[in-house]
N, C-alpha and C positions, 0 to 999 in steps of 0.2 A: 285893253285890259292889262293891270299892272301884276305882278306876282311876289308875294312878300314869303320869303320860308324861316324859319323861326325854329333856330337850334335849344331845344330840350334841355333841362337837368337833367330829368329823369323819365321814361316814361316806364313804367314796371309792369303792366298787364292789359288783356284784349279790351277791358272795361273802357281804359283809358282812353284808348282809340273813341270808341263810340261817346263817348264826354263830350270830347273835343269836335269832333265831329257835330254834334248836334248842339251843340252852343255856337259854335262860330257859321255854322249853316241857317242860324237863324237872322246872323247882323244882314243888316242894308246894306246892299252893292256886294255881297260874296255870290261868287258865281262856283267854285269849286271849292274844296278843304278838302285836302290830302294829308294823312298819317303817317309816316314811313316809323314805323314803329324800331327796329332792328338800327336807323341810323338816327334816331330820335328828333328829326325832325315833324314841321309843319308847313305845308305849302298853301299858302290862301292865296287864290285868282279870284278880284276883285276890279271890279269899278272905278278906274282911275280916278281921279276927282269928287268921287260921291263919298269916301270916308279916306282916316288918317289912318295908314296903317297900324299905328302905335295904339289905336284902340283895341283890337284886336290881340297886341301881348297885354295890356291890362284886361282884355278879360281872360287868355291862358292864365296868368299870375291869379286871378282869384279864384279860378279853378282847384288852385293849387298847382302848378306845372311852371316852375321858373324859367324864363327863358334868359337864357347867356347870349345871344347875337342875334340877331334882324339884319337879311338881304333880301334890297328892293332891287328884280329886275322889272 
């Protein structure tokens, strides 16, 4: 399992969290999504080989939720 976390523009209320959470809980190959709301990040544990990470910030961006940096450990 690979882990991608995904630094935030913004994220501004509890709603938010639960957005993100239940859009990216539903792609193929996520095994976890974590919110760290306070340091605006996004942590996806995912399925090495079964998806691109990068799919995953285009769906934060049409969320509405820009992300400024992607790190794959």
């Amino acid at each position: 399992m690979k882990t991608a976390t995904y630094q935030m523009e913004e994220l501004s209320c509890p709603s938010c969290i639960k957005k993100i959470e239940k859009a990216l809980s539903k792609q193929e190959g996520v095994e976890d999504v974590k919110v760290l709301f306070n340091s605006g990040k996004v942590k996806v544990t995912y399925q090495e080989g079964e998806v691109n990470p990068n799919q995953y910030k285009e769906i934060l961006t049409k969320l509405g939720y820009p992300v400024l940096s992607t790190k794959i450990n």
